[in-house]
C-alpha positions, 0 to 999 in steps of 0.5 A: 255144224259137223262137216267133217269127221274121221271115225277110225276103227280097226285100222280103217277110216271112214270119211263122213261129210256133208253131215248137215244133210241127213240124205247124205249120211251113208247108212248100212241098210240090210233091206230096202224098206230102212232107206233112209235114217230117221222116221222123217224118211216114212218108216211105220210108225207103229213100229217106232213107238211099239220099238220105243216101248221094248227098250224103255221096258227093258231098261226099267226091269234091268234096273230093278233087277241092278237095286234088287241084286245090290239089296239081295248081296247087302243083305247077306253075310258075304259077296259071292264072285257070282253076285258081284258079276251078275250086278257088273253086267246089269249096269253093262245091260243099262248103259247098252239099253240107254245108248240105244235109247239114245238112238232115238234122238242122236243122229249117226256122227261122232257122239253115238259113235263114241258111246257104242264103242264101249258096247261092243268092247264090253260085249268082247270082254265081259259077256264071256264071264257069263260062264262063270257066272253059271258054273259058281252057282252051281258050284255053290249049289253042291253039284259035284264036277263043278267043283273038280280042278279040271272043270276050274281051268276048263270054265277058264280056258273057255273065258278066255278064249271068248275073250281073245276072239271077241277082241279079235272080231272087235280090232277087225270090224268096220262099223256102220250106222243103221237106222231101225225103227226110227233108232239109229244104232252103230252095227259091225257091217259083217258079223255072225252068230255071238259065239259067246252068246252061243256059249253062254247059253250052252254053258247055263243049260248044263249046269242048270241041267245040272242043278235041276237033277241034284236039287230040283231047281229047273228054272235055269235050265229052262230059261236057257231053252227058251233063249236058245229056242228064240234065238234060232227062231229070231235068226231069220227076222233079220237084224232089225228085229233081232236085238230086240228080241235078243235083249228081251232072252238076255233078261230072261235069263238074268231074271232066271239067275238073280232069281237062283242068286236069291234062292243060295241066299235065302238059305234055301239050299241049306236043307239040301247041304244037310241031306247031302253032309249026311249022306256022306258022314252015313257013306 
């Protein structure tokens, strides 16, 4: 029986005891409906288990999209950098699904501490490779500033700069356990809007813009509308609703690029690289 812990984060310690009464455990409660953790504290039921569904069916779809990616990049001639990332953050995506599974039978204490962590680090360090991510995929799909060496150390000082901030916020947070619809998860007690989340989706936009007028492919640019259109429509629900449905824009958008991964792949592009070598031997 725990009754007695130190989580330090960012130079701050938190004591924790008397962890063997649940009323006693010092939640974040943004509003007062969350009184308490745990559904045993009469939160709706409904929403536990509709709340229950959207994990499980976002950790199934992104493991099929992980097997799908892996057999789409074995099936081809080479490995492109933009592959090999997308099939790094799938596994990301798994393991942060799975810990907020987790949420559902772990109580706050050290264990659900010790597997969030990874989460945020890895939302600071890895999330920003998202913008390469577009930006090769253009770049494979011929759009020309793409491959301009002022767009290379653009794309990044633009990594590497989100990298450095998210670290920072990350050294600086105090986190907290907040229970939500019968989950307990572990959240930074003051934060903001994602700025690489912001970049991101600004990032996919242009180039599937991009992409979209050289070759006719609209399905990035608009999967990033829509997951910047929900993402200011989720901004008022509040964080209880909000990783829900930011879960759900990031697999639209992963589906959107996987989907353009395969399309390189298949050899759809080759009619267009013909049209275009030809274009510039006529020129």
């Amino acid at each position: 029986m725990l009754t007695d812990w130190e989580a330090v984060i960012g130079g701050r310690v938190a004591n924790l005891r008397n962890l063997d009464k649940l009323d006693a455990v010092p939640v974040f409660i943004p509003k007062p409906r969350f009184p308490c953790l745990k559904r045993r504290c009469g939160s709706d039921v409904s929403e536990d288990f509709m709340a229950g569904v959207f994990h499980l069916a976002y950790l199934f779809i992104e493991i099929v999209l992980l097997a799908w990616m892996i057999m789409l990049s074995r099936q081809s001639a080479s490995w492109s950098w933009s592959a090999v990332l997308i099939i790094a953050m799938l596994g990301f995506l798994v393991y942060e699904n799975l810990v907020l599974a987790l949420g559902s039978v772990l109580s706050a204490g050290p264990l659900l501490f010790a597997l969030s962590m990874p989460r945020y680090f890895s939302h600071a360090v890895f999330s920003p490779f998202f913008v390469f991510i577009v930006i090769d995929q253009a770049r494979q799909a011929g759009v020309e500033w793409t491959l301009s060496r002022t767009a290379r150390m653009a794309t990044w000082m633009i990594i590497g700069a989100l990298i450095a901030f998210g670290l920072f916020e990350f050294a600086h947070f105090e986190f907290v356990p907040l229970a939500v619809h019968g989950y307990v998860r572990y959240v930074p007690e003051e934060a903001g809007p994602s700025a690489s989340g912001i970049a991101i989706t600004i990032a996919a936009l242009i180039t599937g813009s991009a992409i979209w007028r050289a070759r006719g492919w609209p399905w990035m640019a608009l999967a990033a509308l829509v997951v910047l259109l929900g993402s200011g429509a989720a901004a008022p629900l509040g964080s209880e609703n909000l990783s829900l449905i930011t879960n759900g824009l990031e697999v639209i958008l992963l589906i959107s690029l996987i989907l353009f991964e395969s399309y390189l792949r298949v050899g759809a592009m080759a009619p267009f690289a013909t049209a275009e070598s030809s274009r510039r031997q006529g020129g």
